[in-house]
VOBA-1610 file (N, C-alpha, C; in pm, whole numbers, padded with zeros to 5 digits, always signed):
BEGIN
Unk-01473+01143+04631Unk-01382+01102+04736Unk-01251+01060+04671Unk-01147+01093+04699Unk-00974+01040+04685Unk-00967+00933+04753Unk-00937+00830+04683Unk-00885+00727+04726Unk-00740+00689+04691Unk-00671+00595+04713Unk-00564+00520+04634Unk-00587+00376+04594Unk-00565+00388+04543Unk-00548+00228+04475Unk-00475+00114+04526Unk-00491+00061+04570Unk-00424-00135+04592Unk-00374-00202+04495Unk-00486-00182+04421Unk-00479-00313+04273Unk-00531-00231+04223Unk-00436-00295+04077Unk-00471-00260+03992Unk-00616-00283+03931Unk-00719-00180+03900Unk-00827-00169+03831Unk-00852-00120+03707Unk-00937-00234+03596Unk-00969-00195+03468Unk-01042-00055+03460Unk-00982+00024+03369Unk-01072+00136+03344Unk-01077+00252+03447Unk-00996+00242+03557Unk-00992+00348+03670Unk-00835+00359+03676Unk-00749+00240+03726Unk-00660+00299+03739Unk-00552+00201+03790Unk-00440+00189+03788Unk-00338+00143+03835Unk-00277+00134+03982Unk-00241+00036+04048Unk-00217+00035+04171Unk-00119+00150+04181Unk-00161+00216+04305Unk-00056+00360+04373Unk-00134+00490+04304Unk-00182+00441+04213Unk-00257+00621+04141Unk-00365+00657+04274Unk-00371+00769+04277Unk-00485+00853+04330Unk-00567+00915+04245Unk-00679+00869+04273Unk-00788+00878+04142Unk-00931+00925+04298Unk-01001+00995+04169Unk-01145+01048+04245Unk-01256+00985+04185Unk-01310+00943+04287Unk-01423+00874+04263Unk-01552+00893+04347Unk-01716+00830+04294Unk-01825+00845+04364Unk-01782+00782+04519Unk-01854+00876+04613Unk-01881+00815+04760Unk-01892+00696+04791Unk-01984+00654+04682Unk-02068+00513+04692Unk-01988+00413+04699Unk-01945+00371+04538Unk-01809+00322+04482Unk-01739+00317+04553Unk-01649+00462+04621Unk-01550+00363+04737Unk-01639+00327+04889Unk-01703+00342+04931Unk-01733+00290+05051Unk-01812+00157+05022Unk-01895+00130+04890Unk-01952+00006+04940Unk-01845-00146+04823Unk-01802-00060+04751Unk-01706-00173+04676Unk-01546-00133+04675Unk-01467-00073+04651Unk-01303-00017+04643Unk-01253-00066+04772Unk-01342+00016+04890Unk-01257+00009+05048Unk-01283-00112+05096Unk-01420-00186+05130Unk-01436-00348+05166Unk-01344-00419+05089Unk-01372-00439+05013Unk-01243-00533+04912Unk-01104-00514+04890Unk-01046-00454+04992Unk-00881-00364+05009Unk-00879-00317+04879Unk-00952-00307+04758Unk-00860-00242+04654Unk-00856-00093+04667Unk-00898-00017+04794Unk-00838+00123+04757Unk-00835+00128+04926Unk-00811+00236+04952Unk-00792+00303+05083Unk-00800+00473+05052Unk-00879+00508+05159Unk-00872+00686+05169Unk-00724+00750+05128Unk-00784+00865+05074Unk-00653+00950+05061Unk-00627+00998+05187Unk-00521+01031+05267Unk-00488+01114+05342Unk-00323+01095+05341Unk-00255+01184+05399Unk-00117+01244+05391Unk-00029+01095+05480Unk-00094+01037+05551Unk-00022+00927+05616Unk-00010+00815+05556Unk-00152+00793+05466Unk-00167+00701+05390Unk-00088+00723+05235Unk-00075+00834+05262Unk+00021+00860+05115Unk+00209+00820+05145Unk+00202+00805+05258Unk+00350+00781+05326Unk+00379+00623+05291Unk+00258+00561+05365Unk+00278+00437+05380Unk+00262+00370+05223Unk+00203+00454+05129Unk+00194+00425+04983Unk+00348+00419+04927Unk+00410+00477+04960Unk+00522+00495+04893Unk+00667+00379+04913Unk+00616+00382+05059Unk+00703+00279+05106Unk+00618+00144+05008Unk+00504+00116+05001Unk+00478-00010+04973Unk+00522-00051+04805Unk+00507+00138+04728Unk+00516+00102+04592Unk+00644+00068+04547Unk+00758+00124+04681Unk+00934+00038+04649Unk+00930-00055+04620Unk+00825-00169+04696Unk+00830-00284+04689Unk+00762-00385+04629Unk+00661-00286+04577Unk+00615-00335+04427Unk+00623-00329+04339Unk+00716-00204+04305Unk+00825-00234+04172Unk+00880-00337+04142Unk+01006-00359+04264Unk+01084-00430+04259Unk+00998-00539+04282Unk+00920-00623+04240Unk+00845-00724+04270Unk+00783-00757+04142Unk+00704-00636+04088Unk+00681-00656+03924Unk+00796-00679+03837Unk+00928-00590+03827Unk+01010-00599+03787Unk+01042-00757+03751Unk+01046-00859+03861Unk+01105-00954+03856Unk+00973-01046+03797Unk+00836-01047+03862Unk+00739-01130+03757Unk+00782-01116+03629Unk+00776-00997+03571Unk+00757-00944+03419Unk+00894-01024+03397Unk+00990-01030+03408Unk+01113-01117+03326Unk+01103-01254+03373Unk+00962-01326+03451Unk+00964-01463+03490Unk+00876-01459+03336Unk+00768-01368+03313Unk+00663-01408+03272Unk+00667-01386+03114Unk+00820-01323+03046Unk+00896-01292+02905Unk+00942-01404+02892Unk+01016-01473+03028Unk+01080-01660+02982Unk+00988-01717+02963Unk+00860-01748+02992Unk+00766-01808+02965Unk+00679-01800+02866Unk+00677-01714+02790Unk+00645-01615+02682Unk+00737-01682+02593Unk+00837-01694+02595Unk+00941-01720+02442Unk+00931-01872+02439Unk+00868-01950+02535Unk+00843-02098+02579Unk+00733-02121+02481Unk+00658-02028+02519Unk+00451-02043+02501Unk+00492-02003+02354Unk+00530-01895+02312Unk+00520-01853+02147Unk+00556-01975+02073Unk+00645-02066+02092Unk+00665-02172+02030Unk+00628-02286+02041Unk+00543-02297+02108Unk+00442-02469+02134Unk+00352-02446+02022Unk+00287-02606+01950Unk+00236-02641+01843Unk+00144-02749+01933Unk-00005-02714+01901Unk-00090-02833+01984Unk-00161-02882+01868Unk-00214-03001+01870Unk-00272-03091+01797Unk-00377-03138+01894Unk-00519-03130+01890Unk-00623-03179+01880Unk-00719-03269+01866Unk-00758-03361+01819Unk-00862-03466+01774Unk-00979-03473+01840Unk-01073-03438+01774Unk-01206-03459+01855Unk-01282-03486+01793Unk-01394-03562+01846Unk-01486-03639+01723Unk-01584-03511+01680Unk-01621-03543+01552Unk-01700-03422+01459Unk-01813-03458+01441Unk-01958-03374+01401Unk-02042-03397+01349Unk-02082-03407+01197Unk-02172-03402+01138Unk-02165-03397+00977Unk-02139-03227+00974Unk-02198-03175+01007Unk-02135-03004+00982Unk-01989-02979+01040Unk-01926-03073+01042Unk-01793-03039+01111Unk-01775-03007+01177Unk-01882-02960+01319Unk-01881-02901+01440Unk-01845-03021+01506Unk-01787-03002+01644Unk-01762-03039+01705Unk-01821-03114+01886Unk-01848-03239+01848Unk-01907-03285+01947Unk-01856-03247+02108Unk-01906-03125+02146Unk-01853-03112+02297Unk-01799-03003+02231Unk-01670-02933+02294Unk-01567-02811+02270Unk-01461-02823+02363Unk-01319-02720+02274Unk-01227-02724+02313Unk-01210-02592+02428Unk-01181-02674+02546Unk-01182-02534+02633Unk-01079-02469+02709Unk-01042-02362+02774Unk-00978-02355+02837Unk-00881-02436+02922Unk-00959-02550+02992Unk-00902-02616+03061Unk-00850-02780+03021Unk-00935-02824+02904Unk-00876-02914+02771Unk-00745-02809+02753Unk-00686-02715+02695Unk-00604-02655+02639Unk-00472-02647+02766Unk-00470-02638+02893Unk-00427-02636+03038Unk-00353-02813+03042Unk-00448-02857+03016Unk-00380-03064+03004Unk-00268-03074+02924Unk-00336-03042+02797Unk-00228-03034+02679Unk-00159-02991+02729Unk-00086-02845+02716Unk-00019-02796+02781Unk+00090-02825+02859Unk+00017-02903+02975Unk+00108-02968+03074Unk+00140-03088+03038Unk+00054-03156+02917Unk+00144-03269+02886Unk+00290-03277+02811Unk+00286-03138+02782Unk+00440-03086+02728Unk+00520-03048+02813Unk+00479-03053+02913Unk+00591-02969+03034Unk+00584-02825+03086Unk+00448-02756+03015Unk+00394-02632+03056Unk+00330-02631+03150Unk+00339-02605+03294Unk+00208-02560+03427Unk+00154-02453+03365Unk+00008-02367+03349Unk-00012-02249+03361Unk-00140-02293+03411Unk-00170-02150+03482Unk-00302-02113+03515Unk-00423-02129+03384Unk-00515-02175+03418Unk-00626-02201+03281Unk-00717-02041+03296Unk-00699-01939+03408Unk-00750-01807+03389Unk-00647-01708+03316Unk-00499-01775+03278Unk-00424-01700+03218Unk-00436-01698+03061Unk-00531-01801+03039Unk-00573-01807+02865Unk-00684-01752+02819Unk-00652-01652+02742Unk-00773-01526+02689Unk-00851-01597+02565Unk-00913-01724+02615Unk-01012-01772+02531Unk-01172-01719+02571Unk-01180-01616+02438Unk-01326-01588+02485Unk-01425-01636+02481Unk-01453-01771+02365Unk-01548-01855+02368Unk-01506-02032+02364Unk-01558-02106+02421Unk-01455-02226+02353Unk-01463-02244+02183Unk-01388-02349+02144Unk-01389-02390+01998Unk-01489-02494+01961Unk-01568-02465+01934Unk-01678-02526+01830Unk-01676-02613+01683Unk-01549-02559+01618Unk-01501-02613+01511Unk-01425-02683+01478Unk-01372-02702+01410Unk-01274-02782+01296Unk-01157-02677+01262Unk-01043-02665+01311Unk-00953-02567+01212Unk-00775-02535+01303Unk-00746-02414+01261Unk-00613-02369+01301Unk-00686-02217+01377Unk-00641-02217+01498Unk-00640-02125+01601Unk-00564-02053+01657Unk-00534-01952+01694Unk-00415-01837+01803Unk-00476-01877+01932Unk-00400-01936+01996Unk-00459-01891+02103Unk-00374-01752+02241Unk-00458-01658+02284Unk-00367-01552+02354Unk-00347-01582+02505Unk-00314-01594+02528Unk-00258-01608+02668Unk-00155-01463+02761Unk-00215-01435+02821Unk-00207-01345+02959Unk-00125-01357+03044Unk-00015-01332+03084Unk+00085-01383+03171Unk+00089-01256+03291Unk+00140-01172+03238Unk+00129-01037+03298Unk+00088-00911+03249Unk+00045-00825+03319Unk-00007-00733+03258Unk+00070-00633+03131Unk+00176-00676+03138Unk+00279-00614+03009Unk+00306-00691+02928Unk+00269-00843+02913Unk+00352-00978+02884Unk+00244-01058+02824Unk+00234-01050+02673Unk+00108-01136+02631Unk+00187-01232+02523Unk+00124-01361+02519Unk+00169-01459+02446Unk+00063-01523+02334Unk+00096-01605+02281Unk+00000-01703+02197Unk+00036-01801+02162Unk+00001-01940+02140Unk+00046-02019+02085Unk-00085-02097+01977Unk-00027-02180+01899Unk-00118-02222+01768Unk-00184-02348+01845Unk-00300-02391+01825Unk-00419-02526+01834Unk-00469-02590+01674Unk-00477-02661+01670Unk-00488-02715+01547Unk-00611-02856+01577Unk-00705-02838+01531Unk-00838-02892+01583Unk-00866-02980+01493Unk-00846-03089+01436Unk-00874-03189+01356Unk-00975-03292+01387Unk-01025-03341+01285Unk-01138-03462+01277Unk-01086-03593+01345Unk-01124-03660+01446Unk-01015-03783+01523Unk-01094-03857+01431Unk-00987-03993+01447Unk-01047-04134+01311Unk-01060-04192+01402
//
């Protein structure tokens, strides 16, 4: 079945592409969940008009989400958390510990915009990546020390 796309989807396809897919797939997950709609010639009309306006809409995230980016590349976080004798770390540093900080500097972000895949367990110096937009990736340094 031809569908179009809504949203953007991992591994299939980009919002506005027309992509072919199982029956199944779009009728019991793509079409319920607006992320696709049938192909047909009307719906390809009304696609076009919508993708004007989602250009011009990405366009302007993506240069919100580069200022925020040259913000994020340069923050320095500091840490303290109490340790065990293996130097592990009682509890972990998580996503949303990292979101506080953050904002205690004057940063808002989303805590699903930080590509931490596991929390921190350890003792050390960290990247952390952060996700802003889909063209627009950042990182900034964590630094996880022994608290006295």
């Amino acid at each position: 079945m031809k569908v179009i796309l809504k949203e953007d989807i991992d591994n299939l396809g980009s919002r506005g592409d027309v992509v072919d897919v199982k029956d199944g797939y779009a009728r019991n997950y793509l079409i319920p969940r607006a992320y696709a709609m049938r192909f047909t010639p009307g719906a390809e009309k009304v696609l076009t008009q919508e993708r004007r306006k989602y250009d011009a809409r990405q366009v302007k995230e993506r240069e919100e989400a580069e200022a925020i980016a040259e913000v994020i590349n340069g923050i320095d976080l500091t840490i303290s958390k109490r340790v065990g004798e293996s130097e592990t770390l009682y509890g972990s540093v998580t996503t949303t510990d990292l979101c506080e900080m953050l904002a205690a500097k004057g940063m808002q972000l989303d805590r699903r915009k930080i590509a931490l895949n596991a929390p921190i367990k350890k003792l050390g110096d960290y990247e952390i990546p952060v996700k802003l937009h889909r063209e627009v990736d950042a990182a900034f340094q964590v630094h996880v020390i022994k608290e006295e």
